[in-house]
N, C-alpha and C positions, 0 to 999 in steps of 0.2 A: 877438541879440534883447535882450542888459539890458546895458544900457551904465550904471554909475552914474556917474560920471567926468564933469565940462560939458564939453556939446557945441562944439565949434568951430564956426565963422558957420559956414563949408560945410556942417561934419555937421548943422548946425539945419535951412538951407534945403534940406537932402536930407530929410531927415525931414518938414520942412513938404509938400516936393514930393510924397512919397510917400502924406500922409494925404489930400492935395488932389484926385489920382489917383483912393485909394480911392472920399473920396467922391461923384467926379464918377460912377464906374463903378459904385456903388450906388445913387447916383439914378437912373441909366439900367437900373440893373436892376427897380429898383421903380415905375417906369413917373413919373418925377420928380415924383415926390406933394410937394407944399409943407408940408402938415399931416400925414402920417404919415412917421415913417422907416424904413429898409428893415427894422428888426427887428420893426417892428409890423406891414408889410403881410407880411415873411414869416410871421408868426405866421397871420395872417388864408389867406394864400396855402398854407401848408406849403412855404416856401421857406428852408431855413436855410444861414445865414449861419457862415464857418468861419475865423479865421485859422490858416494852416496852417505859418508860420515860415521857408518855403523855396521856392524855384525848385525842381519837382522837374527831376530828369537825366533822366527815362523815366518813362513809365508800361507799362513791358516789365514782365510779371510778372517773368521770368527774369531782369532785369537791375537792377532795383530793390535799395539795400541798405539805404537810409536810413528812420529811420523817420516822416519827414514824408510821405517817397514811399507808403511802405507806406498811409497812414491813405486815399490816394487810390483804390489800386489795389485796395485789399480793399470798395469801392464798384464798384467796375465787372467786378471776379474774381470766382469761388466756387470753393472745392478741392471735395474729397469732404468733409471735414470741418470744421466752425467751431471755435471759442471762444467757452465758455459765461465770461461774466463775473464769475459770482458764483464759479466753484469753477475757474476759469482749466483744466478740462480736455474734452475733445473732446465735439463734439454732431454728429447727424447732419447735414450740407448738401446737397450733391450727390446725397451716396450719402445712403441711408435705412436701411442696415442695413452691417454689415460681422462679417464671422465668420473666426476664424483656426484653423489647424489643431493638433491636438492635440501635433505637436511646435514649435508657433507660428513655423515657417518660411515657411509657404501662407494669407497674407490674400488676401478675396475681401468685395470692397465692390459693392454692390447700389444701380445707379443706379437714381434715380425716374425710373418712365417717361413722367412727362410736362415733362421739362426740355428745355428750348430754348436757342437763343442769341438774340441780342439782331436776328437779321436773320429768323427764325422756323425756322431749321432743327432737325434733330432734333439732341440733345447726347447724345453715346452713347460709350462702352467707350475708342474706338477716337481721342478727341479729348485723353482722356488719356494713351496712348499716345503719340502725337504728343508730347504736353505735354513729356512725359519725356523721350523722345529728341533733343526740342529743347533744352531745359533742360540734355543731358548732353554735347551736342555740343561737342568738344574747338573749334570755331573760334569759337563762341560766348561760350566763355571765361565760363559764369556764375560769378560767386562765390561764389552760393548751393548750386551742383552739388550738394555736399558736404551738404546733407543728403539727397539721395537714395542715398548710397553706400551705408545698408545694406542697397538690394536687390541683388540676385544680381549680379555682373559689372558693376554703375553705377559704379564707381571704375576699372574698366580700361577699360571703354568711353570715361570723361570724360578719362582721362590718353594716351588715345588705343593704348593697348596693345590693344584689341581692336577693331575694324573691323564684326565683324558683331552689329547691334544686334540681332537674331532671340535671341543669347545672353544679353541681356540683362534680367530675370526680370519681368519685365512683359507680358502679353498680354491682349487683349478675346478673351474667353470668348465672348459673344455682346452683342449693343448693352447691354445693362442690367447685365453682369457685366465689371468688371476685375478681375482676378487680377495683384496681386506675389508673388513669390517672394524673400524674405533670407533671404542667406549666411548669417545669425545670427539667433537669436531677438533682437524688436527691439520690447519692451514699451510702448515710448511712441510706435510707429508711426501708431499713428493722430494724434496729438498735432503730431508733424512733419509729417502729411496736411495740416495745416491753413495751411501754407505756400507762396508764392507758386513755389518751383521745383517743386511739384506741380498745379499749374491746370492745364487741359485749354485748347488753341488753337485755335481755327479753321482749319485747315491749307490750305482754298481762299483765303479772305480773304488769307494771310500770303503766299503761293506765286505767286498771280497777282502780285504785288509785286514779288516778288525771291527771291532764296535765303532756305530757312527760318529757317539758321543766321546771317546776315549781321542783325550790329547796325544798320546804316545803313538797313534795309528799314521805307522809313514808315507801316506797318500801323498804330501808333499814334494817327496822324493823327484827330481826329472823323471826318471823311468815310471813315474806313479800318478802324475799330475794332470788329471785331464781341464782345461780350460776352458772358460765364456769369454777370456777379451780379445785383444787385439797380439796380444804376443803369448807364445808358450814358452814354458822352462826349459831349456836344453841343458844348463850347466848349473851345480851350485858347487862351487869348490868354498867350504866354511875357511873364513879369513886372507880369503884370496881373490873373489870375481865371484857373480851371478851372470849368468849371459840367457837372455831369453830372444827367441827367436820369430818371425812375425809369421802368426798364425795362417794357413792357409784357409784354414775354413769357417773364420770367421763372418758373422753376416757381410759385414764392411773392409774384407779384407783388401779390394782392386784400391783403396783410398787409401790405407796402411804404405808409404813410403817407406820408411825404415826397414833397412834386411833384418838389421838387430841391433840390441842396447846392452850394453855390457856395465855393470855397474861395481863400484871398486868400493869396499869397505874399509874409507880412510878417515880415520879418526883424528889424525893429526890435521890442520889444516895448514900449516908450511908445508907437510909433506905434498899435500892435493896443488898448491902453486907452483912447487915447484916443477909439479908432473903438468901440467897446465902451461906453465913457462916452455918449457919442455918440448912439447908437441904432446903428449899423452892423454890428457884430458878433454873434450870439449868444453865440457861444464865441473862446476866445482858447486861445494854443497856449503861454502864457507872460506872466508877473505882470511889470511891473518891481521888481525887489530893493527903488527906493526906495518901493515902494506898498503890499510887502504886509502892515506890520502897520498901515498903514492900514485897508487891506479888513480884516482879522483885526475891527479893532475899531469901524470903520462902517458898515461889509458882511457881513460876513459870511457871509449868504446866498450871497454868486455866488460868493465865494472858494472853489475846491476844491484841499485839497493831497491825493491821492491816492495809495496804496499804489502801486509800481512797481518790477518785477523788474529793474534796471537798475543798473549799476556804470558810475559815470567814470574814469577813467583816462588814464592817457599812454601810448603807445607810444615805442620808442626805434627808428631805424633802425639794426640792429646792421651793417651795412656800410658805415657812415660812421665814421671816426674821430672823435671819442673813442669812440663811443659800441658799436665792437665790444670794449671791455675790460669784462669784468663789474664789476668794481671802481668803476670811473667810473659803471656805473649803479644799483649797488648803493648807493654813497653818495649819487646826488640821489635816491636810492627813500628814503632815510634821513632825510635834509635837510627832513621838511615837520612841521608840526602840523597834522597834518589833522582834532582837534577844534575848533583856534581857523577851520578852515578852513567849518567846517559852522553855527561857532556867528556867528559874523563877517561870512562873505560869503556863504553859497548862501542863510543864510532862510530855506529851506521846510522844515524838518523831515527833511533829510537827515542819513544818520549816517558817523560817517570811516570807511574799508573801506583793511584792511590786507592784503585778498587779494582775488581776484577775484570771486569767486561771492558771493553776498549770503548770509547766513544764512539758515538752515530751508531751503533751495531744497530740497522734495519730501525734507526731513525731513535733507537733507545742510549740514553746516558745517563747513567748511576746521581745519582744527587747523594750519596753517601761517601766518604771518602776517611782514609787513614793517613793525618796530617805525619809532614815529618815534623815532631815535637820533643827536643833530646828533654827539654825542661820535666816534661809530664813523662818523660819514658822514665827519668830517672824516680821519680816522685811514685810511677807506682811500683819500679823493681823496691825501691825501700818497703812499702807497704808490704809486700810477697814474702816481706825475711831478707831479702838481701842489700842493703843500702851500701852503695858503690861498690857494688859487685861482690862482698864480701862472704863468702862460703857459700857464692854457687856454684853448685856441680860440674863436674869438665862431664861438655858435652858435644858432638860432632855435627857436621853436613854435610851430609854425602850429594854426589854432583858425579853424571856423566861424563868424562874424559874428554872436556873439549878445553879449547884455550880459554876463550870468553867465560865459559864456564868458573875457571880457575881464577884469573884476573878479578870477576867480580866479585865472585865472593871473597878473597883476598882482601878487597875493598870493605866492603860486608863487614866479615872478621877485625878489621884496624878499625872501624866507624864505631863498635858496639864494646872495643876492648878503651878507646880511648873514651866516647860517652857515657858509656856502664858500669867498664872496671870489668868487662864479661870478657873471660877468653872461652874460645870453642876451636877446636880444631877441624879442618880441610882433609875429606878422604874420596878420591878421585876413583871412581868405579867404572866397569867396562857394562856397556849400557845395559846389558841383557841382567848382567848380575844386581844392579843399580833399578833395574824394573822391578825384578823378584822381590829385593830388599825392601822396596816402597809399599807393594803389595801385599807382601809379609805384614806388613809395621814393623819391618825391622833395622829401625834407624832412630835417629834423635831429629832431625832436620832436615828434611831433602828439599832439592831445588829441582824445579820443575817449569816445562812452558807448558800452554794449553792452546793448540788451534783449532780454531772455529772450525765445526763441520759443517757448519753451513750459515748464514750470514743471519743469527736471530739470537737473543740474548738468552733462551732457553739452553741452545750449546755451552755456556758456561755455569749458568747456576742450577741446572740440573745435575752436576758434576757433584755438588756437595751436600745429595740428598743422603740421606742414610742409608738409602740402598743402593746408591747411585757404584755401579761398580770400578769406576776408576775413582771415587773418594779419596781412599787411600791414606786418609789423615785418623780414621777412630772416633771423629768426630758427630755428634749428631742431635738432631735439634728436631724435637716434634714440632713445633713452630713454626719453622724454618721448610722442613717437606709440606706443611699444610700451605702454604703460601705460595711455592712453587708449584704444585698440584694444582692451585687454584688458578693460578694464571695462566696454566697449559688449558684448563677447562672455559676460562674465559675469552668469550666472542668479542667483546667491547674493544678494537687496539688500546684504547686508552685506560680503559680499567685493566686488561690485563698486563700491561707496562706498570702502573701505579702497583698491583700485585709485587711485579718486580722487584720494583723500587723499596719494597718492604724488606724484602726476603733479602735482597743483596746488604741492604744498611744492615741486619739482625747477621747475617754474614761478617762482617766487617765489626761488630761489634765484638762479635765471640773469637773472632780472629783464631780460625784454627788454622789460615793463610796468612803470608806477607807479601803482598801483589808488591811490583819494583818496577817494570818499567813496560810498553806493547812496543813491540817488537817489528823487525822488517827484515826481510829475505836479503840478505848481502850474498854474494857469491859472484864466480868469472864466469861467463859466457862467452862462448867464440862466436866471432862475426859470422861463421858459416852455417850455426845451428838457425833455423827459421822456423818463426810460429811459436817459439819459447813465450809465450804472453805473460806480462803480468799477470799470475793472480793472485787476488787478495786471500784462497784458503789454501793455495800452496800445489791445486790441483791441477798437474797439465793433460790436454787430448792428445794422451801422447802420438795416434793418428795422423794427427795435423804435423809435425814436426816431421823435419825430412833435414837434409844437410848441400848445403847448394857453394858451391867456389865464389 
């Protein structure tokens, strides 16, 4: 999305191509008014206008990891529980009540009785049931499994060690009660409720299709997609608009403002200002770097940089040489200024992050940290074999097609060829391709952010368990998952933080990451969107939003 760098003729007339696109498909949406543009008849209509940064890969609950995907699916999903934006922690959805038992192993969440799906059936007990079991199913392969592990038997079911899902602690009590049951007491459960591996499915809708488990099965389809949230799918035109429509028979649908949201997959983010400039846009999912102290100081209105539980960083494939020798990744974890990096190239009020987890997350802060040190980067690349860089391997980083993206590592690449004498080359991926390949291990470097799914330090160093399914790195440490197991298992706040504290330094030791800076939500927002709130995990109700003159 932020390219600062001039454009090449081709990259220009790709870029022309793309706004040209936009807004031929926006005039078509707004029924090709000559005198208003589409952000004033959505205003007039309740039709808002979205760039959303990416092609999503799915709008599979279960299968979604990205968070462009995410902003789609949490329009057309609902769990048992939301995300309140002002205190980032759990509000009633689905469920209207939930009560846990006195030794807090036995949650029991209370659906409202008048929720439906989006085809008018009744939504009850037993669709999340389903939800779970599909979500846990070893051939499904979700990524996300793993946070359902801490109910009873979900991690031996999903590693395929257990066969009968009846053992698996989950049951519909009756249509309006589901009952889990965790191995452990699991304090921020409701908080991880609020996650796309816990949706309820439609199980006829999915079945007449094909196997429940089988990714290829086109339930997704508009003509196929029966939904729990507040909006349905009407449209996916691939590389062109998503448009979802506002459910009629949702439980909460008379509070649903919006007629509809139309979301544009734009990856460039000059192209999204200047559709934004335009009239085209309401919101943008990304400022370009060279705009934003412009907006700061002639707009300032629609500029928002927002708070954001999020850390970028790099992953290393520790199964590719160099990069299985700690030393070799120790020294480029060394090799950066990652204050000139935040004050230089990202712009938005980002700060350098010399560990994973962002500060205060739910009152916890890393005491571990990876100094920038070029003296000792350089002192252990020598020891590895390579002293000033000398016959080491060309190797790459692959990175998402955004601008920011480009630019830093740019920065990256010039800090580590002039400290180390290391060249590595820049290969710019279209996100979906760029997921597979990280997934794979099929890269030398990737760059990566991480948002908090819910405001606890668990959301981040569960990430690098061994079996943690978005790992992603080949890395793994039996140390390293005993320490974080332990402090999921621990009741004491203060012992299980201390737990932490372990498990993130042995992290930071082994460095199969290079954390760089936490992050903040930059983007243009029109005066007319209302209810847009801050939040710090990136989640809006989207309900509350409506568009006012």
């Amino acid at each position: 999305m932020r390219r600062l760098s001039f454009l090449t003729c081709r990259e220009f007339a790709r870029v022309q191509l793309g706004a040209c696109r936009l807004l031929s498909c926006l005039l078509l949406a707004s029924g090709c008014a000559r005198r208003e543009t589409p952000v004033q008849t959505g205003i007039r209509e309740q039709v808002l206008y979205l760039g959303n940064g990416s092609e999503p890969r799915d709008l599979d609950p279960h299968v979604v990891v990205s968070f462009n995907d995410f902003n789609i699916v949490l329009a057309l999903f609902e769990g048992l529980t939301g995300i309140d934006e002002r205190t980032s922690q759990p509000i009633p959805a689905l469920a209207e009540r939930w009560t846990t038992s006195a030794d807090g192993l036995v949650w029991q969440f209370r659906l409202r009785p008048g929720a439906h799906w989006s085809n008018g059936d009744a939504l009850t007990a037993r669709d999340f049931v389903f939800g779970i079991r599909r979500a846990l199913a070893p051939k499904l392969a979700s990524e996300y499994a793993y946070v359902l592990y801490p109910i009873r038997n979900a991690e031996a079911y999903n590693a395929g060690r257990l066969t009968d899902f009846s053992q698996v602690g989950v049951r519909a009590i009756d249509d309006q009660t589901l009952e889990v049951t965790v191995a452990r007491p699991t304090p921020y459960l409701a908080a991880a409720a609020t996650l796309p591996a816990w949706f309820p499915l439609h199980q006829a809708s999915i079945e007449k299709l094909g196997p429940y488990d089988d990714r290829a099965v086109p339930w997704t389809r508009p003509e196929n997609m029966v939904c729990s949230g507040p909006f349905l799918l009407k449209e996916w035109s691939p590389g062109n608009r998503i448009v979802v429509e506002r459910n009629p028979n949702y439980w909460d649908a008379r509070h649903v403002r919006l007629r509809r949201m139309v979301f544009f997959p734009i990856e460039n983010a000059s192209t999204q200002e200047a559709a934004f400039r335009a009239g085209q846009l309401h919101l943008t999912s990304d400022v370009p770097l060279s705009k934003i102290a412009a907006y700061r100081r002639d707009h300032p209105a629609v500029l928002r940089i927002d708070p954001f539980l999020d850390t970028a960083f790099m992953r290393f494939n520790v199964k590719r040489a160099p990069f299985n020798d700690q030393r070799i990744r120790q020294a480029l974890a060394r090799a950066l200024d990652r204050t000139a990096l935040v004050q230089d190239v990202t712009l938005g009020g980002q700060q350098p992050a010399h560990c994973l987890t962002p500060p205060n997350t739910a009152g916890y802060t890393a005491r571990a940290a990876i100094p920038d040190d070029f003296a000792r980067a350089r002192q252990l690349l020598a020891e590895a074999g390579f002293p000033g860089g000398r016959g080491f391997p060309k190797v790459e980083i692959q990175f998402a097609t955004l601008e920011l993206n480009q630019r830093l590592l740019e920065a990256v690449q010039q800090m580590w060829r002039r400290e180390l004498g290391v060249a590595v080359t820049l290969a710019n991926k279209e996100q979906r391709v760029w997921l597979n390949d990280e997934r794979q291990l099929n890269y030398d470097i990737s760059y990566a952010h991480w948002i908090g799914d819910y405001v606890d330090p668990s959301t981040f160093l569960e990430l690098f368990t061994s079996d943690g399914g978005n790992n992603s790195t080949g890395w793994a440490n039996a140390g390293y998952d005993r320490l974080v197991k332990a402090a999921g298992a621990e009741q004491d706040p203060h012992g299980r933080y201390e737990l932490y504290q372990q498990a993130e330094a042995l992290l930071l030791e082994e460095a199969p990451i290079v954390p760089l800076f936490f992050g903040t939500r930059v983007f243009l927002c029109h005066p007319a969107v209302k209810n847009w709130r801050p939040a710090l995990l990136g989640i809006h109700q989207y309900k509350d939003v409506h568009l006012e003159q």
